[in-house]
N, C-alpha and C positions, 0 to 999 in steps of 0.2 A: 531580614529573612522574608520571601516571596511566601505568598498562601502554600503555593508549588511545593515550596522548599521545606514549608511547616509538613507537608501531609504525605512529603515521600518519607517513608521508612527505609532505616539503613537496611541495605541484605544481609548483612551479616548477625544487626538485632531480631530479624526476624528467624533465622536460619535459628539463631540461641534460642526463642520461644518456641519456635517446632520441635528444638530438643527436649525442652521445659515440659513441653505439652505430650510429648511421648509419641512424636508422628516418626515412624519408621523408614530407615533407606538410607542411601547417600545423601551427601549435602544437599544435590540438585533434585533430589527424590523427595526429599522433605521437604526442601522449600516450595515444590510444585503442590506439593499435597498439604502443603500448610492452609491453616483456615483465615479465611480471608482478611486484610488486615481494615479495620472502619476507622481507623484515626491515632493520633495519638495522644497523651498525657503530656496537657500543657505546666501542671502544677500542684502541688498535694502538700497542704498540712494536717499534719498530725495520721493516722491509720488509716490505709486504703488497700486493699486488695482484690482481683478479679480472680474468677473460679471458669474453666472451660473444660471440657472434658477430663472431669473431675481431677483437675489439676490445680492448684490454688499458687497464687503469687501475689507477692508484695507491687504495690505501682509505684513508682518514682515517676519522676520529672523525664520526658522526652521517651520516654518508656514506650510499646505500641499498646493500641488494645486493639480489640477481634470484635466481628461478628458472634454472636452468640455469648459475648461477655456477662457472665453475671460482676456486675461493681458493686462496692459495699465501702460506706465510709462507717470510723467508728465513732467514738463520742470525742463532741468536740474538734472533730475532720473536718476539712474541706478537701474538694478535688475538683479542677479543673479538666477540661479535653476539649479536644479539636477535631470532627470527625470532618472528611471529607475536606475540601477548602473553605465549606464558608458556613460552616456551624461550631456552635461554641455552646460545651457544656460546664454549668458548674454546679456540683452537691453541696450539699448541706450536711450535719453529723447525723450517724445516723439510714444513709441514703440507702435506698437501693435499687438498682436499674440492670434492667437486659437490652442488651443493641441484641435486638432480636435480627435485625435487616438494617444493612445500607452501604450502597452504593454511591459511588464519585459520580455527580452529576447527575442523580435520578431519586436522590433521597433516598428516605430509611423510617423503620420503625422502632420505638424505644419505649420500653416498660418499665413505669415508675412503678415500686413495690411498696417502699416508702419512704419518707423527709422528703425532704425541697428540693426540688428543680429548679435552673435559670437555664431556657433555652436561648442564645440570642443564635440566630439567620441571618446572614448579612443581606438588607437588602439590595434586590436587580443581580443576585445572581443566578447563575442557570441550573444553581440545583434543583432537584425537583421538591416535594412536600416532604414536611416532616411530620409524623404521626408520633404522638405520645401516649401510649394507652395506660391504662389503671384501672384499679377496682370500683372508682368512682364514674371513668368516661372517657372517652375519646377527646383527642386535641388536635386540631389540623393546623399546621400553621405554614405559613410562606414568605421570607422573608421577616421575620418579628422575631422580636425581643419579648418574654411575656415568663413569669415565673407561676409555678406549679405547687402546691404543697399543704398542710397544717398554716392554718390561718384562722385568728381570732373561733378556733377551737371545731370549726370545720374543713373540708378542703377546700379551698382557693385557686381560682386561675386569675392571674391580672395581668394585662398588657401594656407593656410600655412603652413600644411601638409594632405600626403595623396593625393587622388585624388577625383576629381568630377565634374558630370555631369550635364550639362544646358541644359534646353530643353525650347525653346521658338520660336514661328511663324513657330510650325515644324522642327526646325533645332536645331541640336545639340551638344553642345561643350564640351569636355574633357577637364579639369583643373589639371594641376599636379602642387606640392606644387614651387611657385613662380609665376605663373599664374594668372590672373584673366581675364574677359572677363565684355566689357560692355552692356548694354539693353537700348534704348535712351529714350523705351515709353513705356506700354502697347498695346501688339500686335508687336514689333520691333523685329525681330533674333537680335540673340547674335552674336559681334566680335567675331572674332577670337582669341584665348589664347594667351597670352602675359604678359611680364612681366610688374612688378609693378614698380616705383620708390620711392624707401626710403620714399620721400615726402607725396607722396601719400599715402604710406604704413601708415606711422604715423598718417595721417590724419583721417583714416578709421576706426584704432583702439580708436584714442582716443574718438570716440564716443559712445566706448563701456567700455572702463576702467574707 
């Protein structure tokens, strides 16, 4: 299956979520006035559900999600997604994120609330920036690979490829792929870039595989 192919949605799943979601009219009347769709569910173990005009649903596998999605995985969850063609998201238990924005081709913004992010961006493609925000800071990244979250009892950004930028209490850290940098609180600047240890590394990821 082509990127294409991953990130069109069926009309007639989408036409179902517009019922779901309570958008009124004919079929062609809801589907016009449906909310925009940013990707879809590549994979989900264990509980996951999005909430959207106050509308809540279970995610499965190939499932869409929306612009303005609130996501939430529960204990012991994973969930995967595919927004756009060439980004890839995966949670951790616990997770919660809003695709507050994003666009095919021009990127998006996404709020971690909390647990673990895995952003990967395929690199050299045309989408635009991807913004990660949090109570911790800003994350810019472009093309990379770099995971978000509770780490070694702070928050963590590390990168595994690519490079990116942290922006918190004003001050600003470049991450280039074996880096990461720590946030102790909301409101706290970010360390300085540094590597990771194995240890660590493994620990970070396994919150997301």
């Amino acid at each position: 299956m082509s990127c294409d192919d991953g990130f069109a949605i069926d009309r007639r799943r989408l036409l179902g979520a517009a019922s779901l979601l309570g958008v009124a009219g004919s079929p062609d009347a809801a589907f016009a006035q449906a909310v925009a769709a940013a990707g879809m569910v590549t994979d989900v173990s264990g509980d996951a559900v999005a909430e959207l005009r106050d509308a809540r649903r279970t995610l499965s596998a190939d499932g869409p999600v929306f612009v303005g999605d609130r996501v939430a995985t529960g204990d012991g969850a994973r969930a995967g997604f595919r927004l756009g063609r060439a980004t890839e998201l995966r949670l951790g238990e616990k997770a919660r994120i809003t695709i507050d924005r994003f666009i095919v081709d021009a990127g998006g913004t996404i709020t971690l609330g909390d647990g673990a992010l895995l952003v990967d961006k395929a690199p050299g493609s045309e989408a635009g920036r991807i913004r990660v925000r949090s109570s911790y800071g800003l994350i810019a990244v472009r093309g990379t690979r770099f995971f978000a979250g509770p780490s070694n009892g702070v928050f963590g950004v590390f990168v595994l490829r690519g490079e990116v930028s942290v922006l918190a209490a004003g001050q600003e850290v470049s991450l280039a792929a074996g880096e990461g940098t720590d946030i102790a609180s909301p409101g706290a600047a970010p360390t300085p870039a540094r590597g990771w240890g194995d240890a660590r590394i493994r620990t970070a990821m396994a919150q997301v595989s």
